[in-house]
The first five atom37 places (N, CA, C, CB, O) and aatype in JSON, in Angstrom:
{
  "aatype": [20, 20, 20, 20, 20, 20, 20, 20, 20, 20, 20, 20, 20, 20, 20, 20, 20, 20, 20, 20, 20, 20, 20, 20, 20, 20, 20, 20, 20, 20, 20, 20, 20, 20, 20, 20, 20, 20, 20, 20, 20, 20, 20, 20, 20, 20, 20, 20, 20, 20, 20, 20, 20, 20, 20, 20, 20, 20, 20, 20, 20, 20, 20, 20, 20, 20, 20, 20, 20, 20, 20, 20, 20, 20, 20, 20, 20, 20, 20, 20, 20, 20, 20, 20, 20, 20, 20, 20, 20, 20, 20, 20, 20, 20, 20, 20, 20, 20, 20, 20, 20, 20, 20, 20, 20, 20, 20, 20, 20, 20, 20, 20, 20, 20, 20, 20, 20, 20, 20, 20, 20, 20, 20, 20, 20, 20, 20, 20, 20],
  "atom_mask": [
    [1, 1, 1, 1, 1],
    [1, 1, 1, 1, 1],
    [1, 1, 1, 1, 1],
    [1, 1, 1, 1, 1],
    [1, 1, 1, 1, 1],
    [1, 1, 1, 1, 1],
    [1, 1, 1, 1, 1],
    [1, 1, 1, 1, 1],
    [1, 1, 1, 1, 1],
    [1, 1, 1, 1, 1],
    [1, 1, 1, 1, 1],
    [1, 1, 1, 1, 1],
    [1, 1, 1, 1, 1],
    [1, 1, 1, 1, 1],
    [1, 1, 1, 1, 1],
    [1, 1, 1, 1, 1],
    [1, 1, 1, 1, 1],
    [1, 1, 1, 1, 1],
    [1, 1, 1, 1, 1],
    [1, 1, 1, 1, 1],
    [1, 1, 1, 1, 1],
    [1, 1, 1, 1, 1],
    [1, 1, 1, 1, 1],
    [1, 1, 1, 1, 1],
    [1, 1, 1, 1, 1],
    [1, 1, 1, 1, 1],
    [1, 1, 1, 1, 1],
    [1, 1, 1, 1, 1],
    [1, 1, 1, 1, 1],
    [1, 1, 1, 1, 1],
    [1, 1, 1, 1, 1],
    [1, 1, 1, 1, 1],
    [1, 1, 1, 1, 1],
    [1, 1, 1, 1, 1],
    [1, 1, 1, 1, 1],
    [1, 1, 1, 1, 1],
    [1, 1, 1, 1, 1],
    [1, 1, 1, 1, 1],
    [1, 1, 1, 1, 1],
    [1, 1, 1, 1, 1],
    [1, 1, 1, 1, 1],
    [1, 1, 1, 1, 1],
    [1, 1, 1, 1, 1],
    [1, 1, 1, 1, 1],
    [1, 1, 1, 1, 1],
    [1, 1, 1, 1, 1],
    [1, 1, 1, 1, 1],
    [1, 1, 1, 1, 1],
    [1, 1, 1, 1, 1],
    [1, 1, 1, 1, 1],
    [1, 1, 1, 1, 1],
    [1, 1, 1, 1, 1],
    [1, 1, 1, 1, 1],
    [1, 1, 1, 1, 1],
    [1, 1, 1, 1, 1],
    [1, 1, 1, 1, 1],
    [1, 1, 1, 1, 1],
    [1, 1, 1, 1, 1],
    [1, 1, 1, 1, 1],
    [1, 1, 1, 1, 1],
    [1, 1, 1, 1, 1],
    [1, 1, 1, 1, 1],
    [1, 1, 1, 1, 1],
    [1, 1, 1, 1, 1],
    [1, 1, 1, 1, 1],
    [1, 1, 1, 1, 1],
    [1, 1, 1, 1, 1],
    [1, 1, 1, 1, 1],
    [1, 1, 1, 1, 1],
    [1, 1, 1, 1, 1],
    [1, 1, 1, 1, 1],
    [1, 1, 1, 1, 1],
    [1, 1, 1, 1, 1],
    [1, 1, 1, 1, 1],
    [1, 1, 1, 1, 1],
    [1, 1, 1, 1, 1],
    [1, 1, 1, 1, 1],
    [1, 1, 1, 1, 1],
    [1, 1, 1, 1, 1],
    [1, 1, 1, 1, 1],
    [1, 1, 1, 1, 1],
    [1, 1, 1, 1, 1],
    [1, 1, 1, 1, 1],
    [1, 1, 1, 1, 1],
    [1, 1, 1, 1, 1],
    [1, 1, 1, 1, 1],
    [1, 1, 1, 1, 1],
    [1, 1, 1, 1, 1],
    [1, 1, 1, 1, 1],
    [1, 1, 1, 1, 1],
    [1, 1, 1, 1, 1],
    [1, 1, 1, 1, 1],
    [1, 1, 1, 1, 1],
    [1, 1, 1, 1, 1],
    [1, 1, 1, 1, 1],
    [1, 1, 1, 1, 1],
    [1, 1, 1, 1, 1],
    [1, 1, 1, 1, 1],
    [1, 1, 1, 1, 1],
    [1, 1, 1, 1, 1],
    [1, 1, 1, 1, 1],
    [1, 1, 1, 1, 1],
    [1, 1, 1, 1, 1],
    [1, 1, 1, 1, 1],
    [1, 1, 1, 1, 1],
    [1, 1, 1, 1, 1],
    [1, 1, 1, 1, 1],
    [1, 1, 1, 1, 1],
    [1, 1, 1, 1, 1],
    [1, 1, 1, 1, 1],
    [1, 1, 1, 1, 1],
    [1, 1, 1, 1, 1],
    [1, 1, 1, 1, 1],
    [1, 1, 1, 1, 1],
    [1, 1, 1, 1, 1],
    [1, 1, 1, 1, 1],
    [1, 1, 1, 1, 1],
    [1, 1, 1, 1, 1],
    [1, 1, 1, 1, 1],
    [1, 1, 1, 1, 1],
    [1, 1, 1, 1, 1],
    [1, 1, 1, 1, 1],
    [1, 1, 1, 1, 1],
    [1, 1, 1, 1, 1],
    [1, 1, 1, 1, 1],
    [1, 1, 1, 1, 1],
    [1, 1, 1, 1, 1],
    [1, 1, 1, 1, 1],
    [1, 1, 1, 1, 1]
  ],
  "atom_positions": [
    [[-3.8, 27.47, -26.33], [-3.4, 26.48, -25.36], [-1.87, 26.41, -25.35], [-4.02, 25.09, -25.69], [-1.25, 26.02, -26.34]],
    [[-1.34, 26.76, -24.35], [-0.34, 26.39, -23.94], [0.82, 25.66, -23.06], [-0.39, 26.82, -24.01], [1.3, 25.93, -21.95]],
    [[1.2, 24.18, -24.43], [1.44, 23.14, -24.23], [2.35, 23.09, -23.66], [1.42, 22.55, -24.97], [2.4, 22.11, -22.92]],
    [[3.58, 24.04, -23.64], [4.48, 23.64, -23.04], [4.78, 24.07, -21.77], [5.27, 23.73, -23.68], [5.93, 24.17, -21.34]],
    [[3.81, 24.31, -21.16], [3.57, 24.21, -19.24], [3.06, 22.93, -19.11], [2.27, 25.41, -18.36], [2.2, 22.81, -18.23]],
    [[3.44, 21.61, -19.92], [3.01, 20.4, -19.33], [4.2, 19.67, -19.55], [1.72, 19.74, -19.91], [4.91, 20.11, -20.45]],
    [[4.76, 18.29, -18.73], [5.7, 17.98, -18.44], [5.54, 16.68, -19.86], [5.84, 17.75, -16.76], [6.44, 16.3, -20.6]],
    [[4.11, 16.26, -19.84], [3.95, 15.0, -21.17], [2.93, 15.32, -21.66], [3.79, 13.37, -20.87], [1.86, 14.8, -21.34]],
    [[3.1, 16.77, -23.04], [1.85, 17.09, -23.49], [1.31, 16.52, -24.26], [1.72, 18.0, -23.85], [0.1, 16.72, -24.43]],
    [[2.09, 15.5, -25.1], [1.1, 14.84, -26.32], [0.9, 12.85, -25.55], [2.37, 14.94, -28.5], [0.86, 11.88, -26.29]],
    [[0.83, 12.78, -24.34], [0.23, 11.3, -23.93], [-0.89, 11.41, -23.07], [1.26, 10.35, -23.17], [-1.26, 12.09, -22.11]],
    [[-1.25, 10.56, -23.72], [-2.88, 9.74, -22.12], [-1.9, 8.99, -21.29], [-4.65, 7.98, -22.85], [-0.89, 8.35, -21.6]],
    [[-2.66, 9.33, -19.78], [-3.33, 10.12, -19.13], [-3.32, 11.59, -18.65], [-3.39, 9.58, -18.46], [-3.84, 11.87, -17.57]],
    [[-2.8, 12.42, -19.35], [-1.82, 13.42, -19.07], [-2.74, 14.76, -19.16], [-0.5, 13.37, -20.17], [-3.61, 14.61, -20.02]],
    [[-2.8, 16.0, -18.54], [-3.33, 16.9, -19.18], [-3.51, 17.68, -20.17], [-3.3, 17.23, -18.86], [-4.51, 18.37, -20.37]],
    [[-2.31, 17.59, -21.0], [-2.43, 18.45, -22.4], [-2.99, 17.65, -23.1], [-1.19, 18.96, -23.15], [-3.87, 18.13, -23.81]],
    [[-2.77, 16.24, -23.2], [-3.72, 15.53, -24.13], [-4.94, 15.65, -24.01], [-3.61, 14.34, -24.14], [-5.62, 15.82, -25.03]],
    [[-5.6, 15.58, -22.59], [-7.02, 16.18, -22.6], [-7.3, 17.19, -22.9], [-7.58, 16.22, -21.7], [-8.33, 17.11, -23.56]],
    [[-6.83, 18.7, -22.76], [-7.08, 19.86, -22.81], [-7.17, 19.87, -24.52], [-6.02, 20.77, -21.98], [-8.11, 20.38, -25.12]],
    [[-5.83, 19.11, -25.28], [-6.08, 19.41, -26.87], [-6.83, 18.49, -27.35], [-4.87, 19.44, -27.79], [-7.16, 18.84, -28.49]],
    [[-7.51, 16.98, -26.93], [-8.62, 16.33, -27.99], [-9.45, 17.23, -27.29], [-9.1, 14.52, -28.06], [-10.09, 17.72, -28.23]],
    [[-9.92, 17.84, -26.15], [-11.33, 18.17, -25.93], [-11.11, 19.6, -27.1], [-11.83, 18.51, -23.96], [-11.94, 19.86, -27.98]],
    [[-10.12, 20.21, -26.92], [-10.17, 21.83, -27.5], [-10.57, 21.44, -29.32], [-8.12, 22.88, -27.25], [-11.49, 21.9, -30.01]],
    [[-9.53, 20.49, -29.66], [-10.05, 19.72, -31.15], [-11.37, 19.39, -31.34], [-9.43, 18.37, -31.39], [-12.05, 19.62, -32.34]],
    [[-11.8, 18.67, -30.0], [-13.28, 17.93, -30.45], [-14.5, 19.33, -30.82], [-13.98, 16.75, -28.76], [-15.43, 19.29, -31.63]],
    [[-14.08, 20.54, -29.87], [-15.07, 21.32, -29.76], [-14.83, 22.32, -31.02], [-15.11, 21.93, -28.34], [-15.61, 23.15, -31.5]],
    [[-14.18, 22.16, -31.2], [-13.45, 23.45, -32.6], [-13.74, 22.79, -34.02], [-11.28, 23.69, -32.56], [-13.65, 23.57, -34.97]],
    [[-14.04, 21.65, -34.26], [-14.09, 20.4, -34.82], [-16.04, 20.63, -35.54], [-13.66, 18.94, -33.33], [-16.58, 20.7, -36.64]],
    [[-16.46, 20.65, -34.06], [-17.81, 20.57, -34.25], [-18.46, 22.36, -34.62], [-18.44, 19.79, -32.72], [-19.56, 22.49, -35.17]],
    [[-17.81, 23.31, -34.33], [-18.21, 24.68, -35.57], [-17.91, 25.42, -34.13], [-20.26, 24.93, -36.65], [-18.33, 26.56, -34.32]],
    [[-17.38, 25.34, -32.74], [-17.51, 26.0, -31.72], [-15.99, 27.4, -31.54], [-17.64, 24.7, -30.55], [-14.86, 26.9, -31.54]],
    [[-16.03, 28.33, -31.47], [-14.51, 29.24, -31.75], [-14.11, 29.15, -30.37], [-14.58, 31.09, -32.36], [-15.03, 29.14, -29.55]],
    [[-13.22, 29.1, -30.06], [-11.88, 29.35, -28.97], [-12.43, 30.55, -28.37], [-10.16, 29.67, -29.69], [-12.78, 31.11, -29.41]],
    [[-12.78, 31.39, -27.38], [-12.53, 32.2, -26.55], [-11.7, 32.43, -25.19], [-13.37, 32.33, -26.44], [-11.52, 31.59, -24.32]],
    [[-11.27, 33.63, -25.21], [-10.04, 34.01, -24.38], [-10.97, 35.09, -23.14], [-8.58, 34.98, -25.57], [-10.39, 35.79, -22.31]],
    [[-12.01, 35.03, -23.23], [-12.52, 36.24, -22.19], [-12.46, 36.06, -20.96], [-13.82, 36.64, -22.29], [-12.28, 36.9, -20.09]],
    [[-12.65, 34.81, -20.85], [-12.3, 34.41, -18.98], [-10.98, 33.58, -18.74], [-13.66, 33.26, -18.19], [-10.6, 32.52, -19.25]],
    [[-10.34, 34.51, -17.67], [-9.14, 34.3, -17.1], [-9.13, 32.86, -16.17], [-8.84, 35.6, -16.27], [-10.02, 32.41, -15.44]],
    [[-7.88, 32.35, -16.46], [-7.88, 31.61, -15.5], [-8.39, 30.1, -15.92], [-8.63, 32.29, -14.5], [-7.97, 29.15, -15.27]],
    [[-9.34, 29.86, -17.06], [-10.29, 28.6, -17.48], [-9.42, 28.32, -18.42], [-11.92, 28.77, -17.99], [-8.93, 29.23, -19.08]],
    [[-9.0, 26.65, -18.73], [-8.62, 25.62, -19.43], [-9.0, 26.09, -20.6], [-9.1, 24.37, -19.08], [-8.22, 26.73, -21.31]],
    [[-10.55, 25.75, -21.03], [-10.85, 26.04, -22.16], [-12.46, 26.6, -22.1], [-10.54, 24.82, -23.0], [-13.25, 26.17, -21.25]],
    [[-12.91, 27.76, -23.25], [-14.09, 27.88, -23.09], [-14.44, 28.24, -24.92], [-14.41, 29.04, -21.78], [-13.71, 28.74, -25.77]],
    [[-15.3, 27.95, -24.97], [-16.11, 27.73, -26.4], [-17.08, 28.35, -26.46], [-16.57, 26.5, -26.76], [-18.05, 28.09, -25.74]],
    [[-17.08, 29.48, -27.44], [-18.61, 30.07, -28.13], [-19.38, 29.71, -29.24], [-18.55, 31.28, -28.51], [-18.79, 29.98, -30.29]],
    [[-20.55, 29.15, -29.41], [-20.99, 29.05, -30.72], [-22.67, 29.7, -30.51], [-20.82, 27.3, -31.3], [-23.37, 29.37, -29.55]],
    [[-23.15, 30.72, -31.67], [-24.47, 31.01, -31.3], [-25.68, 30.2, -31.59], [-24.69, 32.09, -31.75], [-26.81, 30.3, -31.13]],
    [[-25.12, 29.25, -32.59], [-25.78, 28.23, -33.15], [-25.79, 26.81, -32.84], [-25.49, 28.29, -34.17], [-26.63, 25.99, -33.19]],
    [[-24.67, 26.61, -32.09], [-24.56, 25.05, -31.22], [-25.09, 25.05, -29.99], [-23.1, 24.5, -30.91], [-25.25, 23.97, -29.43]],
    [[-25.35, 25.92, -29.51], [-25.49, 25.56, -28.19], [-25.24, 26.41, -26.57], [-24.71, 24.56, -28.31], [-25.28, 26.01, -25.4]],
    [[-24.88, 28.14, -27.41], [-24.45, 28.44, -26.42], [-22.87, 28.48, -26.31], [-25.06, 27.7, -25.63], [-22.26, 28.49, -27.38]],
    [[-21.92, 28.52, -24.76], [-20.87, 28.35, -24.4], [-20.89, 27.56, -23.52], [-20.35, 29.23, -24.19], [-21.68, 27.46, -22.58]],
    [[-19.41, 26.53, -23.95], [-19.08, 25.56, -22.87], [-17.64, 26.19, -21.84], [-18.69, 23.97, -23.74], [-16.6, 26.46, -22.44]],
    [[-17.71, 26.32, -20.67], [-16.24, 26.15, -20.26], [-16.17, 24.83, -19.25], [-15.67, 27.61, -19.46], [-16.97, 24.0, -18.82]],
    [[-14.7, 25.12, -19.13], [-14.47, 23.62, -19.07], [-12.77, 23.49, -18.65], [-14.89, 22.83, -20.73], [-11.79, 23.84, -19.29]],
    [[-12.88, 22.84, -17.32], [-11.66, 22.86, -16.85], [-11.12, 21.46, -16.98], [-11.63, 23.4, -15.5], [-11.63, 20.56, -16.3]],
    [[-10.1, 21.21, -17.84], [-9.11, 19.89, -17.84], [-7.97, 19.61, -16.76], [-8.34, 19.91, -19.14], [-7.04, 20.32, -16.39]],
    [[-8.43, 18.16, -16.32], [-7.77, 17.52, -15.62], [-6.68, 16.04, -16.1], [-8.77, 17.33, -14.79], [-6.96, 15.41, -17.12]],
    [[-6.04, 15.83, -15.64], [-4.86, 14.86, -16.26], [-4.27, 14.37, -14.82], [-3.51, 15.78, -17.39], [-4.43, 15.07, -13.82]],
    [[-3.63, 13.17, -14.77], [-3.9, 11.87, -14.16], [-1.86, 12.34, -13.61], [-4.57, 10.07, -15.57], [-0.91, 12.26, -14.38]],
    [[-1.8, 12.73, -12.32], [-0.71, 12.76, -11.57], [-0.65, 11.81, -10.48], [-0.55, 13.94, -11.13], [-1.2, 10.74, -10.77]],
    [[-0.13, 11.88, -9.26], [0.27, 11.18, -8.84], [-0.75, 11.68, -7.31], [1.79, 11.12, -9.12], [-0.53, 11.33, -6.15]],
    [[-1.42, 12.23, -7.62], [-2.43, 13.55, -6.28], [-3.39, 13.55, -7.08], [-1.87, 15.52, -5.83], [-3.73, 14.63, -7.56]],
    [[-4.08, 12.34, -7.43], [-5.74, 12.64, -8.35], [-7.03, 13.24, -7.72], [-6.42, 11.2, -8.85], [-7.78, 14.0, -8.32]],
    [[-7.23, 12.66, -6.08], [-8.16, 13.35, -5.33], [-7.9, 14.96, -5.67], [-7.98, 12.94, -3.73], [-8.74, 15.71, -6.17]],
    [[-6.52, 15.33, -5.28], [-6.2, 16.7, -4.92], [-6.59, 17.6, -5.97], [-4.76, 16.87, -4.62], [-7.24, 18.64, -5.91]],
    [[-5.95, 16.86, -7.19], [-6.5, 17.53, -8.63], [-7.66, 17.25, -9.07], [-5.78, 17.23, -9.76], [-8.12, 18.23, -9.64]],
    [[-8.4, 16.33, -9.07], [-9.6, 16.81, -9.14], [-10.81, 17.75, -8.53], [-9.83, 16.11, -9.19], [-11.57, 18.54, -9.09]],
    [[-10.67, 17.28, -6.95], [-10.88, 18.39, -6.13], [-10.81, 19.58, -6.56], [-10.19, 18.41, -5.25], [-11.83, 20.25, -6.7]],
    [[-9.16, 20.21, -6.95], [-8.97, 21.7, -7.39], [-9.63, 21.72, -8.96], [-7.17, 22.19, -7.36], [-9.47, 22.78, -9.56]],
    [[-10.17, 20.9, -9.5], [-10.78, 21.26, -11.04], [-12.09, 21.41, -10.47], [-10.67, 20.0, -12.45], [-12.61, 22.45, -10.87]],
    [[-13.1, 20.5, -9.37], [-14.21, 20.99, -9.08], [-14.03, 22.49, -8.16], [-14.94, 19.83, -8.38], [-15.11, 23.08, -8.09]],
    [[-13.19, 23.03, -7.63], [-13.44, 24.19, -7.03], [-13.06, 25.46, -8.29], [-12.49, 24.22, -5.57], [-13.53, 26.59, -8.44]],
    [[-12.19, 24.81, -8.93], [-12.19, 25.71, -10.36], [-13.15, 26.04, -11.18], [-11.52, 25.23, -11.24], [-13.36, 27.18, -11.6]],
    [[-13.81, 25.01, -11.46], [-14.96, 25.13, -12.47], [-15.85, 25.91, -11.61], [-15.65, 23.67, -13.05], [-16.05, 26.99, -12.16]],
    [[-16.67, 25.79, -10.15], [-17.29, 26.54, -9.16], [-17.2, 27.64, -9.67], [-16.82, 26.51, -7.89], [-18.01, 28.17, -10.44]],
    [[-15.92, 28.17, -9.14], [-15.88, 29.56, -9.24], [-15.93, 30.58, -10.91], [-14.54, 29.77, -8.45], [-15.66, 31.78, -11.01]],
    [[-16.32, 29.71, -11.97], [-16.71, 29.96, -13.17], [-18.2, 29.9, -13.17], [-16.09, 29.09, -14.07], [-18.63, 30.01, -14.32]],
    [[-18.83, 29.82, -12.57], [-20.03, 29.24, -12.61], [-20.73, 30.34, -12.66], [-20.38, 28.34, -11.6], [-21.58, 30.08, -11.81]],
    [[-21.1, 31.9, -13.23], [-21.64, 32.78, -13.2], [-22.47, 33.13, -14.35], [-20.89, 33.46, -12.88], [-22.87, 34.28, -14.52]],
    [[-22.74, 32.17, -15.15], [-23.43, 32.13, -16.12], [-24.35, 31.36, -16.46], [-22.9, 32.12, -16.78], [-23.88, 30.54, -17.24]],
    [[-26.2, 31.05, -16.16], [-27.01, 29.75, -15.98], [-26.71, 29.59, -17.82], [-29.06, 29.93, -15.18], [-26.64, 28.51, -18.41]],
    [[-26.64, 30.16, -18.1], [-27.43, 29.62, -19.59], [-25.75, 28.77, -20.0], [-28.16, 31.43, -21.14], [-25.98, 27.93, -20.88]],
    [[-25.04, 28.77, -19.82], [-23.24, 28.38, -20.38], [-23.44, 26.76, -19.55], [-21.39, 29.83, -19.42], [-23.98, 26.49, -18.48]],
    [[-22.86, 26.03, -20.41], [-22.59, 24.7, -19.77], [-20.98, 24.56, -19.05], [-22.81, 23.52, -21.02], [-20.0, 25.09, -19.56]],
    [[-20.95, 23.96, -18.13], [-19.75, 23.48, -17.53], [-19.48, 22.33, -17.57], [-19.62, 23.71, -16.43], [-20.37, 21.53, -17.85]],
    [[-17.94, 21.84, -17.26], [-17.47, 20.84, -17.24], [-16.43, 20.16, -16.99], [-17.64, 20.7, -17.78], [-15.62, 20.67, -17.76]],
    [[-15.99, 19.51, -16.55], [-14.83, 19.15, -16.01], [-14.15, 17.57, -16.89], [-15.22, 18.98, -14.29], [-14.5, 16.4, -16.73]],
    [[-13.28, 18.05, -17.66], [-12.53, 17.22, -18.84], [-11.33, 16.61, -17.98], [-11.91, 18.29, -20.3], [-10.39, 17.2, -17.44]],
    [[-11.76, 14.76, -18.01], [-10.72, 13.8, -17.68], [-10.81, 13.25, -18.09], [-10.41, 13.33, -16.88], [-11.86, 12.91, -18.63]],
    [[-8.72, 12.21, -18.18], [-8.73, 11.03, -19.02], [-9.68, 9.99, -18.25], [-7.18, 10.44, -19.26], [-10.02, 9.98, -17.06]],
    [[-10.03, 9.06, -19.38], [-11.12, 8.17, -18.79], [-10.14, 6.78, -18.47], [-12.57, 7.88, -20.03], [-9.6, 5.95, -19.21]],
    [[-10.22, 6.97, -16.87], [-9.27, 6.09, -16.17], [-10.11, 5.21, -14.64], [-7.85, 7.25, -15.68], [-10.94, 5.73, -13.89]],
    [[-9.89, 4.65, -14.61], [-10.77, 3.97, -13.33], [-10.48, 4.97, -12.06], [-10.17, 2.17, -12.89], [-11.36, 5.68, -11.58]],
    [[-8.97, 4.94, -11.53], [-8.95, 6.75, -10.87], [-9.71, 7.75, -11.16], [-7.84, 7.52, -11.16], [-10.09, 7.95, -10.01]],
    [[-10.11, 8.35, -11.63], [-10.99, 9.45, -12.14], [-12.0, 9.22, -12.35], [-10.75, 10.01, -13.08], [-12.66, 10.25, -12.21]],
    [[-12.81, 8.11, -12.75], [-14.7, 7.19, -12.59], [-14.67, 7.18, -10.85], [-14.85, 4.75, -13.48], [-15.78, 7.2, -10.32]],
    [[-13.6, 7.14, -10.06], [-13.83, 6.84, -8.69], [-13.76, 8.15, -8.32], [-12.89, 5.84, -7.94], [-14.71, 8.21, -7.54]],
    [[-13.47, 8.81, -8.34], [-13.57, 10.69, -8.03], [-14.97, 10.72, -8.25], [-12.63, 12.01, -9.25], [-15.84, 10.58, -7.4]],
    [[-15.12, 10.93, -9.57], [-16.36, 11.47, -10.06], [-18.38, 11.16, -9.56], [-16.05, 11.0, -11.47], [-19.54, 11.57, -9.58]],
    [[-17.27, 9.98, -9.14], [-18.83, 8.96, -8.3], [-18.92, 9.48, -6.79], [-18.5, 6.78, -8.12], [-19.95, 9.14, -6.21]],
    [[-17.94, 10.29, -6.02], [-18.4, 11.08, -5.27], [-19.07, 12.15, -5.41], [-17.77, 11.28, -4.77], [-19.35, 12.79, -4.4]],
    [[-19.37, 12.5, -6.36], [-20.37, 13.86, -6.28], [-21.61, 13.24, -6.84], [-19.85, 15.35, -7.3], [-21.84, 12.54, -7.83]],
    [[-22.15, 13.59, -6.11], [-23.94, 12.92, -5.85], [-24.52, 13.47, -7.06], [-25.03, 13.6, -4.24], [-24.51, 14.63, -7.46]],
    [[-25.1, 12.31, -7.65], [-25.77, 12.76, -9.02], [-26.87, 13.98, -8.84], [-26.59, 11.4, -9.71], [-27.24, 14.54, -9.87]],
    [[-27.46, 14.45, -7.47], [-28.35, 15.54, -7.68], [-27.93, 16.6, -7.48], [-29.34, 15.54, -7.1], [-28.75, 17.5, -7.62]],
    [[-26.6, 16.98, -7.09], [-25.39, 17.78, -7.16], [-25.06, 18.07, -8.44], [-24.31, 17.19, -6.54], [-25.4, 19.23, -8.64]],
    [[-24.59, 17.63, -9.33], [-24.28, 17.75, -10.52], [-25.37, 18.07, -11.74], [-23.66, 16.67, -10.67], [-25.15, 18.51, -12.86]],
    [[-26.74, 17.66, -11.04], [-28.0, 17.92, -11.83], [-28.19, 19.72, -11.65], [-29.47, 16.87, -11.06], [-28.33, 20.51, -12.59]],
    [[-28.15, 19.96, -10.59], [-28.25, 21.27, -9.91], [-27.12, 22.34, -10.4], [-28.11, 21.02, -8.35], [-27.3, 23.51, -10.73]],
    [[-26.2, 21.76, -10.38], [-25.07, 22.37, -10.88], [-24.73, 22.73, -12.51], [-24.14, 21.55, -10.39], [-24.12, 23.62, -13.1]],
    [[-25.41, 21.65, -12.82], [-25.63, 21.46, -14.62], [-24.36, 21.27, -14.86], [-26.26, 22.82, -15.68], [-23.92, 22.19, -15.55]],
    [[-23.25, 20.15, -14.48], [-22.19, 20.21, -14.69], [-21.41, 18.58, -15.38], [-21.79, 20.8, -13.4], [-21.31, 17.5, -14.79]],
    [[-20.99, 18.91, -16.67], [-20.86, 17.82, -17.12], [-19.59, 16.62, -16.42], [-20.71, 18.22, -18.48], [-19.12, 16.75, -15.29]],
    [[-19.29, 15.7, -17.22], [-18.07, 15.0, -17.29], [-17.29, 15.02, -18.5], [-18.3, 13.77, -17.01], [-17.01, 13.82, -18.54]],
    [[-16.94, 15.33, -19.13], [-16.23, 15.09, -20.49], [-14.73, 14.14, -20.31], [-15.86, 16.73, -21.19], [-13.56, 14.38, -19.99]],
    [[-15.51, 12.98, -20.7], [-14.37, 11.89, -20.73], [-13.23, 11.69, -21.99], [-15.13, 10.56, -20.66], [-13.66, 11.91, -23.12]],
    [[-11.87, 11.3, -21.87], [-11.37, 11.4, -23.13], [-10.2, 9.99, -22.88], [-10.7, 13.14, -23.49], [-9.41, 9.84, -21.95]],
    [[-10.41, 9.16, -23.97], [-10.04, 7.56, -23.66], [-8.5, 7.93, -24.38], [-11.26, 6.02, -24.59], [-8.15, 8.82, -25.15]],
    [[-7.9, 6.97, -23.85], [-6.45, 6.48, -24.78], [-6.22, 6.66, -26.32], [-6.29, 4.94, -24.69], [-5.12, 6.76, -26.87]],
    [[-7.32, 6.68, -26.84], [-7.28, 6.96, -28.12], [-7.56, 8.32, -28.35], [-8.08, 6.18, -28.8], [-7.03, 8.65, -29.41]],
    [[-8.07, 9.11, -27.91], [-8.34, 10.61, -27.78], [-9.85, 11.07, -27.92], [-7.53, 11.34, -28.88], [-10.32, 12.21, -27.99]],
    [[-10.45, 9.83, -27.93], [-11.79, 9.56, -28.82], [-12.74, 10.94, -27.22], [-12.49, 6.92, -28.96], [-12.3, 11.06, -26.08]],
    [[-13.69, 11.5, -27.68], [-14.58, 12.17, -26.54], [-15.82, 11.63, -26.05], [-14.96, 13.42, -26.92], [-16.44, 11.09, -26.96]],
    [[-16.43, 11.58, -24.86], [-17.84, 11.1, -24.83], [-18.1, 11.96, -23.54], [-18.11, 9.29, -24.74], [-17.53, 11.82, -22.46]],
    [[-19.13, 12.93, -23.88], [-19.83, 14.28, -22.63], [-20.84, 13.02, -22.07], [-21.04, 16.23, -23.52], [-21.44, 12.1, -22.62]],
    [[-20.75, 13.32, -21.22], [-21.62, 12.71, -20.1], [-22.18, 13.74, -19.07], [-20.79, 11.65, -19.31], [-21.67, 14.37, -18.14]],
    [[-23.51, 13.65, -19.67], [-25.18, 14.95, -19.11], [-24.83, 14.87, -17.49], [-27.56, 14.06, -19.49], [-24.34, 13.94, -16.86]],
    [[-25.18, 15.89, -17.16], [-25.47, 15.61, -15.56], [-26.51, 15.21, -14.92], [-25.34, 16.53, -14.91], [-26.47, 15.08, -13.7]]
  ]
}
């Protein structure tokens, strides 16, 4: 991960803070770092947890529709794998609960595509689709 393409990498609401508690939380729980797909935030292998997660992080600018928008067309175009979970990692902010409530819960069922929320404290909570 590389932090210093972010303008405020170690604060909430910001993106490096999401990108490093989620990359911590998942590395944390026995999952290794993979580099095989271009272009993705973060993606995780474990053969024993669960499979692979990827997972595109988002952080709280001043254009939240716009950026989130471009994290759901990001994650999309990762989407070539049924058995791999997806997900889209934001700070957990009332901006970003109001994004997320536009995509129709049977959209996201279909899609198999998580939320991975990450609070002020750095604390994580995945939220199923």
């Amino acid at each position: 991960m590389d932090v210093l393409k972010f303008h405020n990498p170690n604060e909430f609401p910001y993106e490096a803070f999401v990108e490093r508690r989620v990359s911590e939380h998942f590395q944390n729980a026995g999952y290794e770092v993979s580099t095989e797909i271009a272009f993705l935030d973060l993606h995780f292998k474990s053969a024993g947890k669960g499979g692979e997660w990827r997972i595109e992080c988002k952080g709280e600018t001043s254009s939240i529709g716009v950026d989130f928008n471009t994290g759901i067309g990001q994650i999309l175009k990762r989407m070539d794998d049924e058995n791999s979970n997806y997900a889209l990692a934001l700070p957990e902010t009332q901006k970003f609960r109001r994004q997320t409530k536009q995509i129709p819960p049977a959209v996201r069922k279909k899609l198999k595509l998580y939320w991975i929320w990450v609070n002020e404290k750095g604390d994580i909570k995945i939220e199923n689709p």
